[in-house]
N, C-alpha and C positions, 0 to 999 in steps of 0.2 A: 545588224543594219545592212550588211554588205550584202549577203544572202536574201534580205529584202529588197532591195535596187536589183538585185539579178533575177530574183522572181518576177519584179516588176517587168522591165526586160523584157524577158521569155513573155508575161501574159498579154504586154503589149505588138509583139510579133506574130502572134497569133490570133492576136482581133484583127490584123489586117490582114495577114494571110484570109481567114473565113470573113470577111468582109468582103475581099476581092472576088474569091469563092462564091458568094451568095448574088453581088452583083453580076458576076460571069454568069450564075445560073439564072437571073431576073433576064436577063440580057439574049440566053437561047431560050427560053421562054416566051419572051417577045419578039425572039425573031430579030433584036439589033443587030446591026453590022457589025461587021470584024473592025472597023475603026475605031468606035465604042470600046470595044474590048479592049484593044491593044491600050487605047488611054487608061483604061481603068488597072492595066497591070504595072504600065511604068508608075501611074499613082501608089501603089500598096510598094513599091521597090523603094519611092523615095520618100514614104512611111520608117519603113525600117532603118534607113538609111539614118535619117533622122531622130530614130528612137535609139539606135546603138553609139551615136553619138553623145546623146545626152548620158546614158549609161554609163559612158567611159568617166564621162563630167562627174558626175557624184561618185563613182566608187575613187576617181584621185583625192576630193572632198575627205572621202572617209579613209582613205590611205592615210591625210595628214592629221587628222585629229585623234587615228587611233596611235601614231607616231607618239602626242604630247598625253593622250593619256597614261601610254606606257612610261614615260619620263615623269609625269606626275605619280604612278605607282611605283615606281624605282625610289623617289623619293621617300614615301611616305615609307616603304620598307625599309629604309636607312635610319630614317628616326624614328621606328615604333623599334630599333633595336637599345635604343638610350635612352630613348625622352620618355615621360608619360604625359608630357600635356606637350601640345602641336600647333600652331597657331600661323594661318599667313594672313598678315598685315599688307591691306592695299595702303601705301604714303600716300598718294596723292587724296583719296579719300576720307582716309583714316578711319576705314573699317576694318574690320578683320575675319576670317574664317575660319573656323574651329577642324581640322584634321586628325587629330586623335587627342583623346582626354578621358583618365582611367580616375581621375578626380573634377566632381563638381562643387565643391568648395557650400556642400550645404545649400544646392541648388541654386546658388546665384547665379548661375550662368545655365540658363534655361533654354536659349535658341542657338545653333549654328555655325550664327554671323551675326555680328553686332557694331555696335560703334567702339574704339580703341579707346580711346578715352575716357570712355565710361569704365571698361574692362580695368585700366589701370587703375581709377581712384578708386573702385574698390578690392584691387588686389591692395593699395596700400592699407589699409585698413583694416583689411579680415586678412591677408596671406602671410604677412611678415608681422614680426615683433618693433617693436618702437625704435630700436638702433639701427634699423635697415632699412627703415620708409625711403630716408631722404635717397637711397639707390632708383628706387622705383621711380622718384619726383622728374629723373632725367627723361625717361622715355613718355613722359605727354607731351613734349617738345617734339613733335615728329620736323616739322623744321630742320634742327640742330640735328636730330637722326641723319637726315638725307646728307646733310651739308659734309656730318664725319664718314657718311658712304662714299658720297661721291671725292670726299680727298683723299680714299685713297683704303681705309681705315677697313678692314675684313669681318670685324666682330666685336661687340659691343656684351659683356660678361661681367656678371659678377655675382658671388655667394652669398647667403644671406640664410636666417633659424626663421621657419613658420612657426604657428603657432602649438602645431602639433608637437617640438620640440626635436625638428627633423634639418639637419642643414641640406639647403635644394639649390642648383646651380643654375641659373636663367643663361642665356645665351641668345642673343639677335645678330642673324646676318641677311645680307640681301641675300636674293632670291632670281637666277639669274633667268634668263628666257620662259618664263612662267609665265602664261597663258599673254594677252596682248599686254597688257601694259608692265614694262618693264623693272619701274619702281616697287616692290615687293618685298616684305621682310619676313624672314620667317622667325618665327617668337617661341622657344624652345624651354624647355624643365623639364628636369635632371633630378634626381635623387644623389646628393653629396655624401651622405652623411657615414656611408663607409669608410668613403675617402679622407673626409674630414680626420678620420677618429684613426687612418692608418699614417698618411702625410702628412707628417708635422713639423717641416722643416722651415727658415726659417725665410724664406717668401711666402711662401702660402701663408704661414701668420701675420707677416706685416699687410698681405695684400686685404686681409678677411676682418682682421681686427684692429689694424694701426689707428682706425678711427673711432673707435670705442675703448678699448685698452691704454693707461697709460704705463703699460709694463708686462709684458710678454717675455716668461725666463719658462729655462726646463731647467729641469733638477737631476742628475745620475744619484738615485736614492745611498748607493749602495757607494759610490765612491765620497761621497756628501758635497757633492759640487753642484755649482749652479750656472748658469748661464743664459746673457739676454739676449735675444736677439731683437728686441726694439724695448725702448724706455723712454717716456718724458717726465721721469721725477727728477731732473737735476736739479728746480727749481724748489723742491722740498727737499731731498736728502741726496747727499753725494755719496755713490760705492761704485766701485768699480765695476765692469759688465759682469765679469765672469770671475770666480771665486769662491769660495769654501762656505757652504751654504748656513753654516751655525753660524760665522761670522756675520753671517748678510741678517740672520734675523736676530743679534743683539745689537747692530746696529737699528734695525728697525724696532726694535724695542725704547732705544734711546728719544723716539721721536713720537712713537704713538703715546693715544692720552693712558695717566696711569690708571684712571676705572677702565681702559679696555684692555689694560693688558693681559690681564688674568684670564679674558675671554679669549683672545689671542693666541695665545699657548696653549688652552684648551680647547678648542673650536681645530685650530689646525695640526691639532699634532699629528706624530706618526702614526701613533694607536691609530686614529679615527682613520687616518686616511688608509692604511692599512685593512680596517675595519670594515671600511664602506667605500672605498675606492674612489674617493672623493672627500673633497673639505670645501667647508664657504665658514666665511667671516665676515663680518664690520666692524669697520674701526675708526679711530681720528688720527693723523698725523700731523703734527704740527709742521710748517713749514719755513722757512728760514727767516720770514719774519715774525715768526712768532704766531702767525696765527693758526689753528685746526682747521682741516677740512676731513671731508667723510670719505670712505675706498672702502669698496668691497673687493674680497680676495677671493680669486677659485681654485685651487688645487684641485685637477682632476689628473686618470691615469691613464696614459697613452703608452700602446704597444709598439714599439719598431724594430726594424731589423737587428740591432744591436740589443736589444733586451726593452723589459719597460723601464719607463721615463714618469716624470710628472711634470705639467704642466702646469704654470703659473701665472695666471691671469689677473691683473690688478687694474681697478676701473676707478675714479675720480663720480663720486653719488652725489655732490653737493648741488646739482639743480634738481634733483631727486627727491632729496632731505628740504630743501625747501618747500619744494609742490607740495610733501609730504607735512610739514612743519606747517605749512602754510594752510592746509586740509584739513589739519587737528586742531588748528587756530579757528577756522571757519568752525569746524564739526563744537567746538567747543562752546565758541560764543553761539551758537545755534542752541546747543543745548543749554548754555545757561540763561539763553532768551528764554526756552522753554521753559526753561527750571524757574525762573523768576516767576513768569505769568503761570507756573501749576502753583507755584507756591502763593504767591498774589491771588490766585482762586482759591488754594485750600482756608489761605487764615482768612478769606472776607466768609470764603462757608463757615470754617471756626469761628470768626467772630458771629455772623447769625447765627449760629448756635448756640455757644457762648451768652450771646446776649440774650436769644430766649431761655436760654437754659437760666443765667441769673435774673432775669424776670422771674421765671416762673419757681424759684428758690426766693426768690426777695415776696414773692405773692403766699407761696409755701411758708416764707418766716413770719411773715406778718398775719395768716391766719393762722398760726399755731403760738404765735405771741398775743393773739384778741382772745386766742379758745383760750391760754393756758391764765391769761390776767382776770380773766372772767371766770375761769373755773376754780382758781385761788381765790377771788376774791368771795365766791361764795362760799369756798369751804375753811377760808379764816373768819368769815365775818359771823357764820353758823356756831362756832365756839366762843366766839369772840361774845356773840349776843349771849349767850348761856352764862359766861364768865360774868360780865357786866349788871345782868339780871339776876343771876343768882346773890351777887356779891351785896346788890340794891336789897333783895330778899332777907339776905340775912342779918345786913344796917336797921331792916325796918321791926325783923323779929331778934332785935340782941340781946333779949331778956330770954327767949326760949331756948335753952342749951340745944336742943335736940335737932330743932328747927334750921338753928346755926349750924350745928355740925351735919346737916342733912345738905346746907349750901354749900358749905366747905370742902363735900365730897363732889361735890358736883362738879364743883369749880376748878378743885382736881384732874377729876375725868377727863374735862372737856380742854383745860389748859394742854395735859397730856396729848388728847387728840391733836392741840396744833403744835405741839412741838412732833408728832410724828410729821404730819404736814411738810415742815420746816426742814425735815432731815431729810425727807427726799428726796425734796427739790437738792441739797446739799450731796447728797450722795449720788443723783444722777449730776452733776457738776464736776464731784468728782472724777466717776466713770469717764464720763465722756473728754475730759482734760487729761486720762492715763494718767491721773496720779494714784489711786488706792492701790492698796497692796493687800495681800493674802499674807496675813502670819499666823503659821503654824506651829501650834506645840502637842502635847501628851493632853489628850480631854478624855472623857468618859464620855460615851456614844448612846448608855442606859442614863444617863443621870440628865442629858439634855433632852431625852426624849420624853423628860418625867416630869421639867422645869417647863416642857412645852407644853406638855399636857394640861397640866394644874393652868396654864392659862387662858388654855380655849377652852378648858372645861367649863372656866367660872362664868365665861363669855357665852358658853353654849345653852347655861343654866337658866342663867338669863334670858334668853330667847326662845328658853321650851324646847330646846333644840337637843338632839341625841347624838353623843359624840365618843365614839369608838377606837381605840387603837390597838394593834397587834404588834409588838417588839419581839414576838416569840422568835425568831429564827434568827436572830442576830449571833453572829459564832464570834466575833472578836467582835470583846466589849471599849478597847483603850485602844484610840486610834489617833493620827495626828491629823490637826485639822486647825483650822478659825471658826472657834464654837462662833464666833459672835454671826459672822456672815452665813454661818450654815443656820442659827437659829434666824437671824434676818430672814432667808428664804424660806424657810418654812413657816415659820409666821407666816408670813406675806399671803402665802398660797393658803392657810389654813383660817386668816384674816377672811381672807376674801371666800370663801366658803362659809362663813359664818354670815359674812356682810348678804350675800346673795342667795340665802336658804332660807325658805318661808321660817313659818314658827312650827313647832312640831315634825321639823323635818330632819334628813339622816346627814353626820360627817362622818369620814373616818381616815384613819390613816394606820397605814399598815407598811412596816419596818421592816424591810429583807435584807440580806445579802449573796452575793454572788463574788467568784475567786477574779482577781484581777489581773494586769497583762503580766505581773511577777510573784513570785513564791512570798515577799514582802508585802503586796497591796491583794487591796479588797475594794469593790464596790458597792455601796449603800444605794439601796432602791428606794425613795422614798412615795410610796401609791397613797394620792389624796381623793377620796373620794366625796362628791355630796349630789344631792336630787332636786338640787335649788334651781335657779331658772334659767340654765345654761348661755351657750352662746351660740349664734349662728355660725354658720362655717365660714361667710366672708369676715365678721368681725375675728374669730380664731387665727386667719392671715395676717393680719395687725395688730393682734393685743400685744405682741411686745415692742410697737412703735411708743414714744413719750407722749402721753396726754392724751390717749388714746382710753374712750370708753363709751361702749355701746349703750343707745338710749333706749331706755325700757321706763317703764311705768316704778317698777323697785330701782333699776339703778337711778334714776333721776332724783329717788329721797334718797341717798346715800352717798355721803361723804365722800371724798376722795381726790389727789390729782391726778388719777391716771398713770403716774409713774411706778405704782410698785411693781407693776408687771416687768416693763424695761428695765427697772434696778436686778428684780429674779435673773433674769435672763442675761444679765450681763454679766451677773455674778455667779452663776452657772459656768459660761463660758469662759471667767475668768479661771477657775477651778478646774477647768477640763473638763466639767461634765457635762449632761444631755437633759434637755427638758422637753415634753410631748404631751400636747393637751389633746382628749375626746371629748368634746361635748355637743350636745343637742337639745335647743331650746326647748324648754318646761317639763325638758327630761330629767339632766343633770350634767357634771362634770367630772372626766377623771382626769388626773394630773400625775405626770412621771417623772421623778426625778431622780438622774441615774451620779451619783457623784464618788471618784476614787481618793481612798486613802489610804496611807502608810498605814501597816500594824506594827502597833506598839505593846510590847508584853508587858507583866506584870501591872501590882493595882496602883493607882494615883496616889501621893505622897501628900494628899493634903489639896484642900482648893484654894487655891491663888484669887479668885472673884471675890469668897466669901469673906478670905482675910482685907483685902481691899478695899471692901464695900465696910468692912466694921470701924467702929469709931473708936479710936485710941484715944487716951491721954497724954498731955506734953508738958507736963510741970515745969517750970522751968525756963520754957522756948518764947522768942517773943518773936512776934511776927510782925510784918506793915502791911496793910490794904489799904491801894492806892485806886480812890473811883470819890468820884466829880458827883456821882447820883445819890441823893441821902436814903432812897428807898434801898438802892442796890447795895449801899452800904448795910442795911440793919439785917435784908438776907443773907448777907455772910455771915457776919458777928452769928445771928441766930445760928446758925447751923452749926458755929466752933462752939457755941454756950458751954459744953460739954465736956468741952477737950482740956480744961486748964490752962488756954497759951493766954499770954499778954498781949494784947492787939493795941496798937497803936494807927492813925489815920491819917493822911493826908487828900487832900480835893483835889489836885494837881499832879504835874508832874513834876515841876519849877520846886514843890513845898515838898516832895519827896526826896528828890536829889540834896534837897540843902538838911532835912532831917537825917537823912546817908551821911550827908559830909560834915554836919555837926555832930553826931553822937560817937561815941567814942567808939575804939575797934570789937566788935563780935557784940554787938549792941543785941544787932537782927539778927534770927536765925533765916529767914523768909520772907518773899516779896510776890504777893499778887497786885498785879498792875494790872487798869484798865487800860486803855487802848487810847480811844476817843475821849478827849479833856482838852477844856481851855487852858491859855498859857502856856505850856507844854503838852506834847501827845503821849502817850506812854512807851512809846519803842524810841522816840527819842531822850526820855529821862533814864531808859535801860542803859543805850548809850552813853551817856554821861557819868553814870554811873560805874560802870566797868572802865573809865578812863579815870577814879578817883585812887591814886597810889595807897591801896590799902590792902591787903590780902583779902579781908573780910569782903571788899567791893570785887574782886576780881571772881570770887568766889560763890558767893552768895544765890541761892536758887531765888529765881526771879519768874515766877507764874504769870502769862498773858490769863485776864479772866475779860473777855468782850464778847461784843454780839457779833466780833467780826468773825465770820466762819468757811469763808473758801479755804481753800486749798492756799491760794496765793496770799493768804492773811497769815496762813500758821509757818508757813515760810518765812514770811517778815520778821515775825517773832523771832525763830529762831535765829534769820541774819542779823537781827538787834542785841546777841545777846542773849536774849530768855531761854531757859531750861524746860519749859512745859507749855502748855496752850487748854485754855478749858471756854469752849463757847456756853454763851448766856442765850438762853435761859440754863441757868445753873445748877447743875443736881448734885446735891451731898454727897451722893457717892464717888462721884469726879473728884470734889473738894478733899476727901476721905482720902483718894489714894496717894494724890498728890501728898499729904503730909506724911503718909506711911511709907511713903516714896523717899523724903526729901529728910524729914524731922525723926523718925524712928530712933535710928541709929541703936546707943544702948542703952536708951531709954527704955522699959517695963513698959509693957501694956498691957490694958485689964480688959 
């Protein structure tokens, strides 16, 4: 600038120099007088005169402002050697100006110069941690600043942890002769955190922490002493300042809660702090009224001149733990707001589901309760009419033996047909209640397959129909099984091959086996084949639902409830084995069925069915049958005609119990009881009976013989008492085994 006023200068001395010059030469050109001239030169003298004056004016100008800019640069080299952030604060205005700053605090401080009090609230906010704000709170009071300047006061300090986890030293003092207005502060930061971590003596602690700490001790590890140099627990626990540092924490043992002590001792021990050259804890202390408050502790390691140390730092958290308690309390009831209205929405969704879903089950039950009454009713009423007509048939020809006994068969047949009906439905009842059971013994696997034979033979015979079977590869003939349920299945399957095979058309079935998952078992392959009028491949996806059957032109004239398919298949999987249907309509069907058994060696010791099934003699034995019905009475009798036993009868169960309790001991050898009777029921006269003080009545085999046939009916029996259960419709061979069960004993039989 100076070098420019003096150029200035110089080039205004020389436009009137050559000015005068040029008028001088206008002037002997024209021929002016010397009087002319002479003015025109004192004019350019009091030019210069004039301009060297002003000259001197501005370079004094710049003499003094480069005076205060070197004093402002002296400055600012004085604090870019300690500070990194620089700051002069105009008081009067409360602005301020930024002079050096080696952090922008994440760019919030974007210009310059700004307003001071904007700068301040958010340095509290973003530059310190939450125990140091209220330091900051003093200087927006610029007021109160000036008041402690001007009495007297040098410097306004104090240390405080950013959030970078850095202790920084703020420092404001006036600012004295700085540019015109004299009010001036300069706003200074420092980097502490050396100092901090070297000087740890015991002002500097009371000055930095006495308001956050209620206990500030250092520890000499190595001599075990300790020492405070400020505390305000007197009002919780008394110890002396300074003393033998084990002592100081079984005293404080004595007062923390006992769920933290364990943490306690483990959280600060020596290890750890050894360890990691630091320890933190929380804890409760009870205070001398009895109540807990919360403290965190900091053991950390400080080096100084006499060796290291550790410092102990004990803070008072109970406004802490409340914001904190009171935060989990909000976060909680929030969430269980939440949790209420999801759950409030899930069950009202559950319940519309729910409720359609038992809709459309109560819609489901009630069209398979319309199919299944309507499909029963046709296929009992079909025998039922055959029974009834033929029985009329044979009333009206009772003179023609042949004709009669032509009815009799029939009446047979078709009876038979609905007691298979009857067990059906009785055995899908079971199934589906989980009460049948699989019992297995020692059977021949060639002799059931002979018994099957001979029966779909006579049936295939009948029909014109050609019926094949192969047993050839059968290696183990004596296996253990439930002939009864393995014949139920295959029946079933070779039934229904018979049912749905034109006339003249092919069955077969072919007998394999295969080794099984042990050196002990075997698997029987049973392959059914026939060319009858198959099924499509959607009804194949539900033949083993209940009551389920495909409407065709042949299956519509044929018998049936649709259950025997779901009884196979249940009892299949009851057994562990596998069943797989191929079929395609008016082609045919084949049927797999893969089922494992025990091998059992050696030959059969005799058949158990056949001795069962045969009719013994009982000379001797007398028996009671207890039924209400005069019909159902004379089909028993008929059936014992044979046996030699003594039968004696009661209608009731009232006339049974008192025939029991009048006749003398060992009268009866046996008691078939009906169920359903006036006056007494028969599981109640069982009862009665087993409470009559007689050996004989305690003892005595007592036969349910009713039409009652669930599951939950043969149960009752046996809760009442009774030894056996034989559902009606009654077959001799049932009535058979029971006596060869019950009467045998060492009794002869022919």
């Amino acid at each position: 600038m100076k070098k420019m006023l003096q150029r200035f200068g110089k080039a205004a001395s020389t436009n009137a120099i050559f000015t005068l010059v040029c008028i001088l030469l206008v002037a002997e050109l024209l021929s002016i007088n010397w009087y002319f001239q002479a003015a025109c030169v004192v004019l350019v003298i009091l030019c210069v005169v004039i301009l060297a004056f002003q000259n001197s004016k501005v370079y004094s100008l710049w003499n003094i402002n480069e005076m205060k800019q070197h004093q402002r640069d002296e400055m600012l080299m004085y604090f870019s050697r300690e500070y990194f952030e620089v700051y002069v604060v105009d008081l009067n205005t409360g602005s301020y100006e930024i002079i050096r700053s080696s952090e922008r605090y994440n760019d919030y401080i974007k210009n310059l110069t700004g307003d001071f009090a904007q700068l301040m609230e958010m340095a509290i906010i973003s530059w310190t941690k939450p125990p140091y704000r209220e330091k900051f709170q003093q200087l927006l009071d610029i007021e109160e600043i000036k008041r402690r300047f001007a009495s007297g006061e040098k410097k306004l300090e104090f240390i405080y942890r950013s959030y970078d986890e850095k202790w920084k030293r703020l420092e404001c003092f006036p600012a004295p002769n700085y540019g015109k207005n004299k009010e001036k502060m300069i706003f200074a930061l420092r980097d502490y955190t050396e100092e901090m971590q070297i000087r740890t003596n015991e002002v500097l602690a009371a000055e930095a922490m006495n308001d956050i700490y209620v206990l500030v001790a250092f520890r000499d590890i190595e001599a075990d002493r300790y020492e405070c140099s400020y505390h305000w627990l007197e009002n919780v626990l008394d110890f002396p300042d300074k003393g033998i540092y084990s002592d100081w924490v079984k005293l404080m043992l004595g007062s923390i809660h006992e769920k933290d002590r364990e943490k306690f001792l483990t959280e600060l021990s020596d290890e750890r702090f050894h360890r990691e050259g630091r320890a933190e804890c929380e804890y409760r202390i009870r205070d001398k009224e009895g109540e807990y408050h919360y403290y965190r502790q900091y053991n950390a390691k400080v080096n100084v001149v006499s060796g290291t140390k550790m410092v102990i730092l004990i803070r008072n958290i109970d406004e802490f733990k409340k914001h904190e308690i009171w935060k989990a309390e909000q976060l909680q009831k929030e969430l269980e707001a939440k949790a209420k209205e999801l759950e409030m929405t899930r069950l009202l969704a559950q319940k519309s589901k729910d409720l359609e879903k038992a809709l459309q089950q109560a819609e489901n039950a009630n069209n398979a309760k319309s199919k299944f009454l309507s499909t029963m009713s046709h296929d009992l009423r079909t025998p039922m009419n055959v029974i009834l007509g033929m029985a009329y048939m044979a009333k009206k020809h009772i003179d023609d033996a042949a004709e009669v006994d032509r009815c009799l068969n029939t009446i047979l047949l078709s009876s038979q047909n609905m007691l298979a009906l009857i067990n059906d439905v009785l055995d899908m009842n079971k199934i589906e209640s989980g009460v049948i059971e699989v019992r297995e013994k020692r059977e021949d696997l060639v002799k059931l397959i002979k018994d099957i034979e001979l029966l779909i033979r006579s049936r295939c015979e009948e029909n014109q129909q050609i019926f094949v079977v192969d047993s050839s590869r059968i290696v183990h003939r004596y296996l253990c099984m439930d002939k009864l349920r393995v014949r139920q299945i295959i029946i079933n399957l070779l039934s229904n091959a018979v049912k749905y095979t034109p006339a003249f058309g092919r069955i077969s079935m072919e007998v394999t086996e295969q080794a099984g998952d042990t050196e002990t078992q075997c698997k029987v392959i049973f392959i059914i084949r026939d060319n009858g009028i198959g099924m499509s491949g959607n009804f194949v996806k539900r033949v083993f639902e209940p009551f389920e059957r495909e409407n065709t032109d042949l299956s519509d004239r044929i018998e049936g409830t649709g259950l025997g398919m779901a009884i196979t298949k249940n009892l299949v999987d009851i057994m562990k084995g596998q069943i797989q249907i191929d079929s395609m309509v008016n082609v045919g069907t084949k049927i797999t069925v893969t089922l494992p058994f025990a091998v059992c060696d050696g030959a059969e010791d005799g058949t158990v069915s056949e001795l069962a099934a045969a009719q013994g003699k009982y000379p001797g034995k007398r028996i009671l049958i207890v039924e209400d019905k005069r019909i159902n009475m004379e089909i028993v009798k008929g059936f014992l005609e044979d046996t030699e036993l003594t039968i004696d009868e009661a209608r009731d169960g009232k006339e049974a119990v008192d025939k029991m309790r009048a006749a003398e001991e060992g009268t009866y050898d046996m008691v078939f009881m009906d169920i359903s009777m006036p006056v007494m029921r028969g599981d109640e006269a069982a009862v009665e009976i087993r409470k009559i003080d007689r050996e004989d009545c305690r003892t005595i085999p007592i036969i349910a013989m009713t039409a009652n046939a669930l599951e939950s009916d043969v149960k009752n029996s046996y809760n009442c008492g009774m030894n056996g259960h034989i559902s009606k419709p009654i077959e001799p061979e049932e009535v058979y085994k029971c006596l060869n069960k019950w009467l045998a004993g060492d009794q002869a039989r022919t």
